[in-house]
N, C-alpha and C positions, 0 to 999 in steps of 0.2 A: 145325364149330361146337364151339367149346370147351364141358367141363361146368363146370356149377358146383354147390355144396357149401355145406351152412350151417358156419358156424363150426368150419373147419379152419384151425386157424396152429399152427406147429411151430416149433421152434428147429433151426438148423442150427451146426456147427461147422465148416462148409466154408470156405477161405481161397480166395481169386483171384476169377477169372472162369470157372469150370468148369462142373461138375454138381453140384448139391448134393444131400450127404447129409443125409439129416431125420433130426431126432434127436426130443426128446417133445416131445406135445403143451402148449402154452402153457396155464398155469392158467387154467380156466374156459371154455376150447376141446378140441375134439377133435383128434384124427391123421387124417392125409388117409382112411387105412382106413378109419378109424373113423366118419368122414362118409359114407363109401358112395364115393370113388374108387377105381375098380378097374386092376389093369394094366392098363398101356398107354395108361390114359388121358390125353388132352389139358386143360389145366384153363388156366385164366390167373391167374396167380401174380402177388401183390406182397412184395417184400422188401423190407425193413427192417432198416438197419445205422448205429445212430447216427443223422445226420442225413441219409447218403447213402439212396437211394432207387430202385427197379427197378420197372417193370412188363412184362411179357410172357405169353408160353405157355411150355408146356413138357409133356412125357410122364412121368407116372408109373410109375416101375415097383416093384413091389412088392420084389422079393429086393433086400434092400440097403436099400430106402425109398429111393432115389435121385429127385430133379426134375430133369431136364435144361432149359435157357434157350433162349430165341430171345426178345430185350428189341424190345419195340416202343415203351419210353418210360424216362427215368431220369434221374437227378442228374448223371450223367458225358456230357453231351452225349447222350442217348439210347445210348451204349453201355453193356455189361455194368461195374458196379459191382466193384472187387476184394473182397470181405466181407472181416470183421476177424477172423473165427471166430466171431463171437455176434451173429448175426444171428436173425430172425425171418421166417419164408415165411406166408403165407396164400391163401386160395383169396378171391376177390372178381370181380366185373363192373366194367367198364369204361363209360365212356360210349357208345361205338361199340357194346359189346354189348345195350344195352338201344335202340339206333339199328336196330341191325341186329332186334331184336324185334319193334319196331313198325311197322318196312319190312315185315319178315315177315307181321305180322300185319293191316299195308293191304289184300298183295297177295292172302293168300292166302285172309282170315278175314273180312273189312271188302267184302263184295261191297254189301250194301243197310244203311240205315239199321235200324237196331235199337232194341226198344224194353225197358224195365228197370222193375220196380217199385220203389215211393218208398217207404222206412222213416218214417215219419211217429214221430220221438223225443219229440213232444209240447212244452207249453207251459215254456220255461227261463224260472227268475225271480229263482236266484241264484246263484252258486258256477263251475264250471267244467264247462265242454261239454264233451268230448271226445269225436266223432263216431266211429265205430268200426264196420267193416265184418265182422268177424269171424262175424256171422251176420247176412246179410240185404243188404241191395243198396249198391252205392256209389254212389247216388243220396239224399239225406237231406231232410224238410223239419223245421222247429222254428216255434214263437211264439216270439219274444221278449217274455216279459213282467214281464220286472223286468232291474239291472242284471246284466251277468253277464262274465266271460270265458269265449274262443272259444280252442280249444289245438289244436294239429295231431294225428292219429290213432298212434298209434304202429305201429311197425313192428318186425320182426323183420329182424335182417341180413342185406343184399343182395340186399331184396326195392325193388319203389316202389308206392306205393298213389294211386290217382289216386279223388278224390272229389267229387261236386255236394251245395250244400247249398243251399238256399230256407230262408231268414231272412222271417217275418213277423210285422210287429209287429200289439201290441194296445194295447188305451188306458191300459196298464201298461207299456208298453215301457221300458226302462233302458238306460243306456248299454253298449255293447257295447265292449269291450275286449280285445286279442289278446297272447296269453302261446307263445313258444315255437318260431314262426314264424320261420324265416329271413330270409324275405323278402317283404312285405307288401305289396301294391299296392292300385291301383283308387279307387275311389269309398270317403265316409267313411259310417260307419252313423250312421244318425239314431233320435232315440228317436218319429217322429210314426206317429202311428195309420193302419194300411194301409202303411204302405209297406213295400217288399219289395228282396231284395237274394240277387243269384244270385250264390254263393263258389264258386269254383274251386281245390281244396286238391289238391295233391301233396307228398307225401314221400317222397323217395329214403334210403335204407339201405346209404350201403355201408363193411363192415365195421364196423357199429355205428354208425356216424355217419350221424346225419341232418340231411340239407338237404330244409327244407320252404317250401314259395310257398302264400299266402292272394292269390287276385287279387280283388277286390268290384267290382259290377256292380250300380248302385242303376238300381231298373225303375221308377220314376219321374219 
């Protein structure tokens, strides 16, 4: 299993299809050391050359700063990119690696049904939601009772945050509105008194960029 590393991206000067030497850390990121990659470590790397584009594995070794390649995806037909000398490396996950997580954690972790406590955020009546697990359950209920918008949680890079939220209205209810959301599906929200609406939010992070899904599910 490869590691992964918060925000490590480094600049290389390396030309071809070889090993590359890392050179410093990009402004506002770390060096692979500096994230907690140790020799010899496995990491899965994307580089960045222009427009040209890599992803793979590769082994860190410390003396030198050197990454060595093995591409499993890229701009050049899926082989090794030649870099230009001014390239950018970073550590990130893959689609397959968060596949491979959730496989992982069907077979090993997911034996019976489990149960979570509900953060209960209280009655919204204006301004902007943003549901946030950082202390307390990824399970959420709210009132709606006035208008409002609904925003996705944020995250930290090349993590994914998976959330339930229970929307119920009162005889203030206001329109519900979504700011920020990738991708929005489902049933539309209503402002009528009692009704209720189960949201399914996920947002993936990687490398700073998030793709987020609101699915809505009106239980009436």
């Amino acid at each position: 299993m490869v590691t992964l590393v918060n925000r490590a991206k480094m600049t290389t000067a390396t030309t071809g299809t070889g090993t590359i030497t890392l050179g410093s850390a990009e402004s506002g990121y770390q060096s692979f050391a500096d994230a907690g990659v140790a020799d010899a470590t496995v990491v899965r790397y994307v580089i960045e050359d222009g427009t040209a584009w890599e992803i793979g594995t590769g082994t860190y070794t410390a003396s030198g700063t050197t990454l060595s390649r093995t591409v499993s995806e890229s701009s050049n037909a899926d082989a090794a990119i030649s870099l230009s000398g001014s390239s950018v490396v970073y550590v990130t996950a893959t689609a397959d690696d968060f596949a491979n997580i959730l496989k992982a954690n069907a077979t090993s972790n997911l034996t019976a049904a489990y149960t979570a406590s509900v953060d209960d955020d209280g009655t919204i009546t204006t301004g902007t939601y943003t549901p946030t697990t950082a202390a307390g359950s990824n399970s959420k209920k709210i009132i709606c009772g006035g208008a409002f918008t609904l925003a996705p949680p944020v995250t930290t890079s090349d993590t994914v945050t998976h959330l339930s939220l229970l929307i119920i209205n009162n005889a203030s209810a206001g329109a519900i509105t979504t700011s920020g959301f990738t991708k929005v599906a489902g049933d539309a929200f209503t402002t009528v008194d009692t009704h209720k609406f189960s949201c399914t939010i996920q947002v993936t992070n990687i490398g700073g960029t998030e793709y987020s899904t609101l699915v809505v599910l009106a239980m009436q």
